[in-house]
C-alpha positions in Angstrom: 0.0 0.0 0.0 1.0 3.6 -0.2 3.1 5.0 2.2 3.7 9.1 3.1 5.4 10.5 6.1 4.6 13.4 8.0 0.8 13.4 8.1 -1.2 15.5 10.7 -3.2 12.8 12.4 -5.5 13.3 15.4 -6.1 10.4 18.3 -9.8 10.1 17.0 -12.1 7.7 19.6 -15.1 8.0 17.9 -17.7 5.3 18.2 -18.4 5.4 14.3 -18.5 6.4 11.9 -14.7 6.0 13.4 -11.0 5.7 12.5 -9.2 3.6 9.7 -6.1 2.1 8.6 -4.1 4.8 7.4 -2.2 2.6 4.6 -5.6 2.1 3.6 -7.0 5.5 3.7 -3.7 5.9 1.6 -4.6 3.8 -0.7 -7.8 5.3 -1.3 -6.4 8.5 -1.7 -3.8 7.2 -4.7 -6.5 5.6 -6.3 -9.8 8.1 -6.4 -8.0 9.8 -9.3 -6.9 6.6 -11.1 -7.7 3.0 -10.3 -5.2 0.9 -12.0 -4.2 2.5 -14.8 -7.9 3.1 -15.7 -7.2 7.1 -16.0 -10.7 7.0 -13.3 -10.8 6.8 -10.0 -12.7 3.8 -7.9 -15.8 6.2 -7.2 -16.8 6.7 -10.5 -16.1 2.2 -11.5 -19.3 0.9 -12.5 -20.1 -1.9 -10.7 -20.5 -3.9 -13.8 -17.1 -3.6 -14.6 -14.5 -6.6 -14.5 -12.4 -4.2 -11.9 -15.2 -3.8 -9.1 -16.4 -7.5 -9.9 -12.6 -8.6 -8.6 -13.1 -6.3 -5.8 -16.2 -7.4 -4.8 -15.4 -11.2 -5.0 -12.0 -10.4 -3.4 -13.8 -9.1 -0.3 -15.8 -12.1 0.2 -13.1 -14.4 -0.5 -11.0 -12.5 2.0 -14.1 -12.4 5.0 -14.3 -15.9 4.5 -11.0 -16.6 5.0 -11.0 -14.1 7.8 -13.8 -15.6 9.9 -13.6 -19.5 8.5 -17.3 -19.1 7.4 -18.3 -22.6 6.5 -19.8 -23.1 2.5 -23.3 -23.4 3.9 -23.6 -19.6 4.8 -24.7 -16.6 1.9 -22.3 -13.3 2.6 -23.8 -10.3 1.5 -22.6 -6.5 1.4 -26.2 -4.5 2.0 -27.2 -0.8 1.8 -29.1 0.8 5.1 -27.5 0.4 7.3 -27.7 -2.6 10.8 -30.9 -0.7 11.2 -32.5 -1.6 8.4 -32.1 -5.3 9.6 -34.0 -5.0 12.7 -37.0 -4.7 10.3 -35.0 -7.1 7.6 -35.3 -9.5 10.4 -38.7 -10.4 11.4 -39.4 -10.4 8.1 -37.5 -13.1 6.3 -38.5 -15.2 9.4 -41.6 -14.0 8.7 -42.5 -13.5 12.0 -46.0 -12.0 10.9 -47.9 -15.0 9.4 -45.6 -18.2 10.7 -47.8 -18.3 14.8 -43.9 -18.4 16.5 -42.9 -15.7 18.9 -39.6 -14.0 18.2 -36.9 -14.2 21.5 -34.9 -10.7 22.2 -32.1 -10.3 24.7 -31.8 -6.7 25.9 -28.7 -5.9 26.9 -28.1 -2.0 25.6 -29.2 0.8 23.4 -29.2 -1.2 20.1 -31.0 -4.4 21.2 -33.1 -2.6 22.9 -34.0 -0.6 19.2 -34.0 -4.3 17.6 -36.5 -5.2 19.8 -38.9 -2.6 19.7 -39.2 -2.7 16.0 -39.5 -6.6 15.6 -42.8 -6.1 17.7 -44.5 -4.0 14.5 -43.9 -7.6 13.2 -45.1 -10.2 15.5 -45.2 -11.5 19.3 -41.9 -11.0 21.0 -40.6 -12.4 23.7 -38.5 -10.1 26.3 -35.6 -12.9 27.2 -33.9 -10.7 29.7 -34.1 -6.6 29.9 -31.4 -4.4 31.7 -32.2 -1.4 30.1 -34.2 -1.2 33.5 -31.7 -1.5 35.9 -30.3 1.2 37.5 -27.7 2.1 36.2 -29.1 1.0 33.3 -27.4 -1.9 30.8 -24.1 -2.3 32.7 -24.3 -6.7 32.7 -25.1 -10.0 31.0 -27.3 -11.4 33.4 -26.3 -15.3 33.4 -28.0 -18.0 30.7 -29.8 -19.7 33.6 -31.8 -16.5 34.3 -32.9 -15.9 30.5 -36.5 -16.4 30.0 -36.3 -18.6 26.6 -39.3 -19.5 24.6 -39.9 -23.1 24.3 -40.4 -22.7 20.2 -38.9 -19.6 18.8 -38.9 -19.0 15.6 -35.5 -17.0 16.2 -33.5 -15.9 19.5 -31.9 -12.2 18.6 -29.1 -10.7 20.5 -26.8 -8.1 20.4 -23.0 -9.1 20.9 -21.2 -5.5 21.8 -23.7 -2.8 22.9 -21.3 0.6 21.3 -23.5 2.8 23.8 -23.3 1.2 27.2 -20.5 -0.6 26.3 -21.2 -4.2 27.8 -20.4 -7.0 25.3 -21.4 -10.5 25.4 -19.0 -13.6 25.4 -21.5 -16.6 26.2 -23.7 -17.3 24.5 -26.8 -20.1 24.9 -27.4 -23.6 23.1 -30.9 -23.2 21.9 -32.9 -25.0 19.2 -33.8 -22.0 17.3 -31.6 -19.9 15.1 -29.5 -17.5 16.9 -29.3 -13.9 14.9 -26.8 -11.7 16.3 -25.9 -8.4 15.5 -21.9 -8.0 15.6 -22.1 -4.0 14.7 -19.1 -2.7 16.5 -17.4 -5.7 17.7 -17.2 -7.2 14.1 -14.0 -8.6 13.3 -12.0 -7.3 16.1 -11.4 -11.1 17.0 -12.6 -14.6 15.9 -15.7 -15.6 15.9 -17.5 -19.3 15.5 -19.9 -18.9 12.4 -21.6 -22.0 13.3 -23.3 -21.0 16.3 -25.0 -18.4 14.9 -27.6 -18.7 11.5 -27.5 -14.8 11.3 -24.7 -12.3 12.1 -24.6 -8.4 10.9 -23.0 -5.7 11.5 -22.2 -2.4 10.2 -19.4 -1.6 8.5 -18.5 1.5 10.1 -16.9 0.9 13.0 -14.3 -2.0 12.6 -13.8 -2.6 8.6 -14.8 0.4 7.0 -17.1 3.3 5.8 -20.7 3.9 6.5 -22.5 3.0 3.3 -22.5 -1.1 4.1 -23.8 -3.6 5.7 -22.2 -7.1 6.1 -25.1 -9.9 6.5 -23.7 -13.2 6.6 -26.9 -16.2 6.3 -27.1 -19.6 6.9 -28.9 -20.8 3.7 -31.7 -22.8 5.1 -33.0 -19.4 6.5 -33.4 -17.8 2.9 -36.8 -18.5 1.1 -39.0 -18.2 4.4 -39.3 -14.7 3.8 -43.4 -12.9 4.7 -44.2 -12.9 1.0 -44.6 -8.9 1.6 -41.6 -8.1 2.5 -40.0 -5.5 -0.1 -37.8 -6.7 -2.6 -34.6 -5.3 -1.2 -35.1 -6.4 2.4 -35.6 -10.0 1.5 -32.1 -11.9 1.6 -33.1 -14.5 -0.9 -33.1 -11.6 -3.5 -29.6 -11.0 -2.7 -28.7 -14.7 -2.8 -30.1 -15.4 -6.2 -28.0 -11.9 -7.4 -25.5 -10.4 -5.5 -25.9 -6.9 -7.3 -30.0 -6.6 -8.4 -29.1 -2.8 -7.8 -25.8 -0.6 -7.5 -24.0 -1.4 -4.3 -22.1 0.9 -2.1 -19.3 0.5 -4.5 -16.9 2.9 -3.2 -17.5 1.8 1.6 -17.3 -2.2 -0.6 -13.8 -1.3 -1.9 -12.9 0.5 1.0 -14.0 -2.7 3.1 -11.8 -4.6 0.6 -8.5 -2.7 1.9 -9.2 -3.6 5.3 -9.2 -7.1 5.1 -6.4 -7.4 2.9 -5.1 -4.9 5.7 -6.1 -7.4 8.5 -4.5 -10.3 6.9 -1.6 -8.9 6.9 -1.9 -8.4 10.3 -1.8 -11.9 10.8 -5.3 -12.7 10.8 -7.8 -12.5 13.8 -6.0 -14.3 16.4 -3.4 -11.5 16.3 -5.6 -8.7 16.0 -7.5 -9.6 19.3 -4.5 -9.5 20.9 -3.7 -6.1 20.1 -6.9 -5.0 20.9 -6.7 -6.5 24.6 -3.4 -4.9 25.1 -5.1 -1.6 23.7 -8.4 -1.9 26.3 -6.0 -3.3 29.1 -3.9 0.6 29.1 -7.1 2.3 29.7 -8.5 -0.3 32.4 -6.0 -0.4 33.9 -6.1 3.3 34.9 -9.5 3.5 35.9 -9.0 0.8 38.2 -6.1 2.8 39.9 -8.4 4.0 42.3 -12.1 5.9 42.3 -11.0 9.2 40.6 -12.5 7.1 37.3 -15.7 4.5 37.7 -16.7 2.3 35.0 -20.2 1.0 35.9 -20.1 -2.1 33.4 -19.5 -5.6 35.7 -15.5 -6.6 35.0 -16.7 -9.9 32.9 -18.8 -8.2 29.9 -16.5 -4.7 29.5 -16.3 -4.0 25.9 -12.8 -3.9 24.3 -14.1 -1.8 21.7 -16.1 0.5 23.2 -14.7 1.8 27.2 -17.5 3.3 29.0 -16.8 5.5 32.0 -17.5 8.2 34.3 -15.5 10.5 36.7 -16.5 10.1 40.3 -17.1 14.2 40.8 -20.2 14.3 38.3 -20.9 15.2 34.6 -19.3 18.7 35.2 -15.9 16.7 35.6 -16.7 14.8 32.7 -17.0 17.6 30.1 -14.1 19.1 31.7 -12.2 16.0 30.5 -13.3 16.0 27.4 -12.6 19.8 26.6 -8.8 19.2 28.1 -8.4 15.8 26.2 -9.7 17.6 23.0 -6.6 20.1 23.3 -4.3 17.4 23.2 -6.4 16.0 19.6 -7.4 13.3 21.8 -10.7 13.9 20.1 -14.2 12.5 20.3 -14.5 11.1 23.5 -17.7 12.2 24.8 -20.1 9.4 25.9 -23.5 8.8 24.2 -26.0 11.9 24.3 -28.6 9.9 26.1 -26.1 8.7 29.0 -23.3 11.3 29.3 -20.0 10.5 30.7 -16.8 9.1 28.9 -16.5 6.8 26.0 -12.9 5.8 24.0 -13.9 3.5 21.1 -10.3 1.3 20.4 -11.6 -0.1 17.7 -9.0 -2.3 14.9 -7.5 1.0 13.6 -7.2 2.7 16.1 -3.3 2.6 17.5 -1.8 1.4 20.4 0.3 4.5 20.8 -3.2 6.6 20.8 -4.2 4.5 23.8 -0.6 5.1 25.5 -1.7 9.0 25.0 -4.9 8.6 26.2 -3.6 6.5 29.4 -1.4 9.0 30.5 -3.5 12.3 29.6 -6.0 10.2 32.3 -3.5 10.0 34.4 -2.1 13.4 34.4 -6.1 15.1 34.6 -6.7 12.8 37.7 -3.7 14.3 39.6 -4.7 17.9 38.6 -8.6 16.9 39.9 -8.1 14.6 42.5 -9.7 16.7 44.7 -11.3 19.4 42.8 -15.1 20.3 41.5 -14.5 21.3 37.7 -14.7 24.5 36.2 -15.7 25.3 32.9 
């Protein structure tokens, strides 16, 4: 990839859309002018052409070596966003018409959304709900306290909640298919295809741009679909042709780069590591003492997305943020809905970022220790 020195780059922790490879935000900067020799640049490839069908199949043959998905499973590249799939959802289960109840886990802002619209759809079934605790959505309560459906026609969960910043690492054996949605935890370590007949996530946060949508589906979900469900929505269209209408060619390509870009980082395995070391610098100083609380319980704390608080109240908070901000440690303002502190580490973001952000937390905790903030 290309490679150019001296570039002004911020620490940027946003949650997503959020940071990216620079060798591949290189790349895309050589090639917008001229793909290849083409004398065009990749935005304005039509998605007919030879070049963007290599792409295109080069991405899926790279996210199936990535993850190890198994030949049984359809990968698509979809436009609307993970949002769109919590309606995409009840509907190619066809939740409306088949007399089944749908099973939702609600564990954070996003399931929580998932779960609300599948009920325009059909009967739901509330498996667990700590968007009423107080504070709200800081644990995974444990498998034996789920309240599972004896004959769902689909469990739905979401594996890394970006907004509360809990993520889930059990998960049950049930007879129904599991669909999880991977959204900001995608591809930031291995995962086992095979437990799951439905995994999505938006592109945004981990592998690329927003503009796409991976949907990965086992393929004895497709054909099941509610025979109203629009064209675009229904994953059997997309199975039967991977490109009825112009894709997001230009967030596919840029998805491209960053597997290639993850390979070479030796794969998942390696990546994970990184990103533990990356989570464990920030952890580490919130658990120094009280100056800094994390509300989420020490099992289920995201790696991707570090939720937190300081101890003096929300006027402490923005204080943080402003003096972080002078530093271009940049975007670390939590949610709007639940205030406090949020770093999202997600696979581009650098370990030497983290190092800065570690010690700028340290340094603001000896200036505040025992201070009330003023703006």
């Amino acid at each position: 990839m290309a490679q150019e020195k001296n570039l002004h780059r911020t620490a940027n922790f946003a949650p997503g859309p959020a940071v990216l490879p620079e060798e591949v935000l290189l790349e895309c900067q050589k090639e917008l002018l001229d793909y290849h020799g083409l004398g065009y640049g990749i935005m304005e490839m039509s998605h007919r052409s030879k070049e963007f069908e290599d792409i295109w199949n080069g991405a899926i043959k790279d996210i199936k070596e990535l993850l190890g998905i198994p030949e049984n499973y359809n990968i698509f590249f979809l436009q609307g966003g993970a949002t769109t799939q919590f309606s995409a959802i009840p509907l190619n289960f066809n939740l409306t018409n088949n007399g089944k109840v749908a099973d939702y886990v609600v564990t954070g802002n996003w399931s929580n959304a998932a779960y609300k619209e599948a009920q325009r759809f059909g009967k739901v079934n509330l498996v667990v709900n700590t968007m009423t605790d107080k504070p709200e959505a800081t644990r995974i309560p444990p498998l034996d306290e789920w309240k599972l459906s004896e004959d769902a026609c689909y469990l739905h969960l979401c594996v890394n909640e970006t907004v509360h910043g809990v993520t889930m690492r059990e998960f049950p054996q049930v007879k129904c298919p599991i669909v999880a949605d991977f959204s900001s935890c995608f591809m930031s370590e291995p995962i086992d295809v095979k437990k799951f007949a439905v995994i999505y996530a938006g592109a945004q946060k981990n592998i690329g741009p927003a503009g796409v949508t991976v949907v990965i589906v086992r393929n004895d979900i497709l054909g099941k679909a509610d025979p109203k469900t629009p064209i675009l929505m229904d994953w059997q269209t997309h199975a039967k042709d991977i490109m009825l209408n112009t894709p997001p060619c230009f967030a596919v390509y840029v998805m491209a780069l960053v597997f290639k870009w993850l390979k070479n980082r030796g794969g998942l395995e390696k990546v994970k590591e990184y990103n533990d070391k990356k989570a464990k610098l920030v952890y580490d100083v919130i658990e120094e003492d009280d100056f800094y609380i994390c509300p989420v319980d020490k099992p289920v704390r995201s790696i991707m997305n570090l939720r937190f608080y300081c101890k003096q109240g929300s006027d402490m908070d923005n204080k943080f943020v402003k003096e972080a901000a002078k530093l271009e440690l940049l975007n670390l303002k939590g949610y709007r809905t639940i205030g406090g502190i949020r770093a999202s580490l997600y696979n581009a973001q650098t370990i030497e970022n983290c190092e800065k952000l570690a010690k700028f937390m340290r340094e603001f905790r000896k200036s505040n220790q025992n201070k009330t903030a003023k703006m």
